[in-house]
C-alpha positions as CSV (number, residue, x, y, z in Angstrom):
1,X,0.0,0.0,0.0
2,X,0.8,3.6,-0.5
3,X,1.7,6.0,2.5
4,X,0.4,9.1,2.9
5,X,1.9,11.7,5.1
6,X,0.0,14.8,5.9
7,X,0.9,18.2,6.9
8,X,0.0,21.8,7.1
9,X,-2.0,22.1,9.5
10,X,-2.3,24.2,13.0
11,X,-3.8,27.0,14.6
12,X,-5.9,29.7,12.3
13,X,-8.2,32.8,13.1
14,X,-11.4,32.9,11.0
15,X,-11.3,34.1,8.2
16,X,-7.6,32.6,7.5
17,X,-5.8,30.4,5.1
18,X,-4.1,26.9,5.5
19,X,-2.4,24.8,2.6
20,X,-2.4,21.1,3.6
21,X,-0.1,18.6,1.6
22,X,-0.3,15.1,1.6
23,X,3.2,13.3,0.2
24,X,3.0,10.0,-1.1
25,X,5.5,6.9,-0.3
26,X,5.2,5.8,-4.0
27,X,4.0,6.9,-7.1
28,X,0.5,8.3,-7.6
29,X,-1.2,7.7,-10.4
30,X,-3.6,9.6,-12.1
31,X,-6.3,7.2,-12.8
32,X,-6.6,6.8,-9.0
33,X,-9.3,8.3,-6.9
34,X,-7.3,11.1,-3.8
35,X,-9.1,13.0,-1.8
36,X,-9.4,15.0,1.9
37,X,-11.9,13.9,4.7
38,X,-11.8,15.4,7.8
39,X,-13.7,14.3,11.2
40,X,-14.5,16.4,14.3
41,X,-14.9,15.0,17.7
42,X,-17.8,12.8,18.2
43,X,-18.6,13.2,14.8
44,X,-18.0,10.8,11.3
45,X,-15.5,11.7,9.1
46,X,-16.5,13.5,6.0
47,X,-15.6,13.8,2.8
48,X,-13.9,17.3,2.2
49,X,-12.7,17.6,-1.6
50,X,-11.0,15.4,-4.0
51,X,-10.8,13.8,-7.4
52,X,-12.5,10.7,-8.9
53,X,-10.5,8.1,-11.2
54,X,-12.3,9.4,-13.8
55,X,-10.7,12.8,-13.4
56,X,-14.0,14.8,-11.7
57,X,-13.0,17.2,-9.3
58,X,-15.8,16.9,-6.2
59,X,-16.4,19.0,-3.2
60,X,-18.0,18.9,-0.1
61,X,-21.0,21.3,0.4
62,X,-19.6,22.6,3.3
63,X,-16.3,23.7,1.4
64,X,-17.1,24.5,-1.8
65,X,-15.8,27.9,-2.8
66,X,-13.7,28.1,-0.1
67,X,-11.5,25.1,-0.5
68,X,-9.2,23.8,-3.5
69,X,-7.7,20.7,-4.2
70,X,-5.2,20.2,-6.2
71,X,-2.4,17.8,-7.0
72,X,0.7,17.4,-8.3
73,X,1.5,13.6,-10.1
74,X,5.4,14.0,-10.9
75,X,5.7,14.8,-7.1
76,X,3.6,12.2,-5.4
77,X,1.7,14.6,-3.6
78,X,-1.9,16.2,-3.0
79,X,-2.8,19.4,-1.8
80,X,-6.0,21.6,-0.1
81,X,-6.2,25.0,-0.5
82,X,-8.4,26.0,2.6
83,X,-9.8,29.9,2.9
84,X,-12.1,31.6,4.4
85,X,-12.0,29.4,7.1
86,X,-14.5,29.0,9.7
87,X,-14.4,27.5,13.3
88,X,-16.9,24.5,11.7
89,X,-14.2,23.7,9.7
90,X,-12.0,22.1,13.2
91,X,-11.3,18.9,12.6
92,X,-8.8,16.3,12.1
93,X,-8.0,16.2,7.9
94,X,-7.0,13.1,6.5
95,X,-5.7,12.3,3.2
96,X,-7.0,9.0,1.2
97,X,-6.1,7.1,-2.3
98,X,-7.1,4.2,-3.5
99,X,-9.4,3.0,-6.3
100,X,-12.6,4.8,-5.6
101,X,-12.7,7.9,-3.0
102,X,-12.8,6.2,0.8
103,X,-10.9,3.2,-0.3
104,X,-7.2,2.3,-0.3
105,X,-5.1,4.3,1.8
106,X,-5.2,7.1,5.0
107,X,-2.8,9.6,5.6
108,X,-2.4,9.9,10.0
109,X,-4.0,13.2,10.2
110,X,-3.2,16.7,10.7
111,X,-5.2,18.7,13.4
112,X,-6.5,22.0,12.3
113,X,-8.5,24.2,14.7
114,X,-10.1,27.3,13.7
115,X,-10.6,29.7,16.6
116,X,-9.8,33.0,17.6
Protein backbone atom coordinates (compact mmCIF):
# COMPACT_ATOMS: atom_id res chain seq x y z
CA UNK A 1 0.00 0.00 0.00
CA UNK A 2 0.79 3.62 -0.46
CA UNK A 3 1.74 6.03 2.53
CA UNK A 4 0.42 9.05 2.87
CA UNK A 5 1.88 11.73 5.06
CA UNK A 6 -0.03 14.85 5.90
CA UNK A 7 0.93 18.19 6.89
CA UNK A 8 0.03 21.79 7.14
CA UNK A 9 -1.97 22.14 9.46
CA UNK A 10 -2.33 24.15 13.04
CA UNK A 11 -3.83 27.01 14.56
CA UNK A 12 -5.93 29.74 12.26
CA UNK A 13 -8.24 32.78 13.06
CA UNK A 14 -11.44 32.85 11.05
CA UNK A 15 -11.34 34.15 8.21
CA UNK A 16 -7.65 32.62 7.46
CA UNK A 17 -5.81 30.41 5.05
CA UNK A 18 -4.11 26.95 5.51
CA UNK A 19 -2.38 24.78 2.63
CA UNK A 20 -2.42 21.14 3.61
CA UNK A 21 -0.10 18.64 1.61
CA UNK A 22 -0.28 15.07 1.60
CA UNK A 23 3.21 13.28 0.15
CA UNK A 24 3.02 9.97 -1.09
CA UNK A 25 5.54 6.86 -0.26
CA UNK A 26 5.15 5.84 -4.05
CA UNK A 27 4.05 6.86 -7.07
CA UNK A 28 0.53 8.30 -7.56
CA UNK A 29 -1.17 7.72 -10.37
CA UNK A 30 -3.64 9.59 -12.06
CA UNK A 31 -6.30 7.17 -12.81
CA UNK A 32 -6.60 6.77 -8.97
CA UNK A 33 -9.33 8.28 -6.90
CA UNK A 34 -7.33 11.12 -3.81
CA UNK A 35 -9.12 12.96 -1.77
CA UNK A 36 -9.44 15.04 1.92
CA UNK A 37 -11.92 13.89 4.70
CA UNK A 38 -11.85 15.43 7.79
CA UNK A 39 -13.67 14.29 11.20
CA UNK A 40 -14.47 16.44 14.29
CA UNK A 41 -14.85 15.02 17.74
CA UNK A 42 -17.83 12.80 18.22
CA UNK A 43 -18.62 13.19 14.79
CA UNK A 44 -17.99 10.77 11.26
CA UNK A 45 -15.49 11.68 9.11
CA UNK A 46 -16.54 13.48 5.99
CA UNK A 47 -15.64 13.76 2.78
CA UNK A 48 -13.86 17.31 2.16
CA UNK A 49 -12.68 17.65 -1.57
CA UNK A 50 -10.95 15.44 -4.03
CA UNK A 51 -10.79 13.80 -7.42
CA UNK A 52 -12.51 10.65 -8.89
CA UNK A 53 -10.49 8.06 -11.16
CA UNK A 54 -12.25 9.42 -13.81
CA UNK A 55 -10.69 12.79 -13.39
CA UNK A 56 -13.97 14.81 -11.68
CA UNK A 57 -13.02 17.17 -9.29
CA UNK A 58 -15.77 16.92 -6.19
CA UNK A 59 -16.41 19.00 -3.16
CA UNK A 60 -18.02 18.90 -0.11
CA UNK A 61 -20.99 21.29 0.43
CA UNK A 62 -19.65 22.58 3.31
CA UNK A 63 -16.34 23.74 1.42
CA UNK A 64 -17.06 24.48 -1.83
CA UNK A 65 -15.76 27.87 -2.81
CA UNK A 66 -13.67 28.08 -0.06
CA UNK A 67 -11.52 25.15 -0.53
CA UNK A 68 -9.22 23.82 -3.50
CA UNK A 69 -7.66 20.73 -4.18
CA UNK A 70 -5.20 20.19 -6.21
CA UNK A 71 -2.36 17.76 -7.02
CA UNK A 72 0.72 17.39 -8.34
CA UNK A 73 1.48 13.59 -10.14
CA UNK A 74 5.45 14.02 -10.86
CA UNK A 75 5.69 14.78 -7.06
CA UNK A 76 3.58 12.24 -5.42
CA UNK A 77 1.68 14.60 -3.57
CA UNK A 78 -1.87 16.24 -3.01
CA UNK A 79 -2.76 19.37 -1.79
CA UNK A 80 -6.05 21.57 -0.12
CA UNK A 81 -6.15 24.96 -0.47
CA UNK A 82 -8.44 26.02 2.58
CA UNK A 83 -9.79 29.91 2.87
CA UNK A 84 -12.13 31.57 4.36
CA UNK A 85 -12.03 29.41 7.08
CA UNK A 86 -14.47 28.98 9.68
CA UNK A 87 -14.39 27.49 13.29
CA UNK A 88 -16.94 24.50 11.75
CA UNK A 89 -14.20 23.69 9.65
CA UNK A 90 -12.01 22.13 13.17
CA UNK A 91 -11.33 18.91 12.55
CA UNK A 92 -8.76 16.26 12.15
CA UNK A 93 -8.02 16.25 7.86
CA UNK A 94 -6.95 13.07 6.48
CA UNK A 95 -5.67 12.32 3.24
CA UNK A 96 -7.02 9.00 1.21
CA UNK A 97 -6.10 7.13 -2.32
CA UNK A 98 -7.05 4.19 -3.54
CA UNK A 99 -9.35 2.96 -6.25
CA UNK A 100 -12.60 4.82 -5.63
CA UNK A 101 -12.71 7.86 -3.03
CA UNK A 102 -12.81 6.20 0.82
CA UNK A 103 -10.86 3.24 -0.31
CA UNK A 104 -7.22 2.28 -0.27
CA UNK A 105 -5.09 4.27 1.80
CA UNK A 106 -5.20 7.13 4.96
CA UNK A 107 -2.78 9.62 5.61
CA UNK A 108 -2.41 9.86 10.04
CA UNK A 109 -4.00 13.22 10.16
CA UNK A 110 -3.22 16.69 10.71
CA UNK A 111 -5.18 18.73 13.45
CA UNK A 112 -6.52 21.96 12.27
CA UNK A 113 -8.47 24.21 14.75
CA UNK A 114 -10.10 27.32 13.65
CA UNK A 115 -10.57 29.68 16.57
CA UNK A 116 -9.82 32.96 17.59
Amino acid sequence: QVQLVESGGGLVQPGGSLRLSCAASGSIFSRNAMGWYRQAPGEQREFVAGISGGGITLYGNSVKGRFSFSRDIAKNTMFLQMNSLKPEDTAVYYCNIGYRLGSGSWGQGTQVTVSR
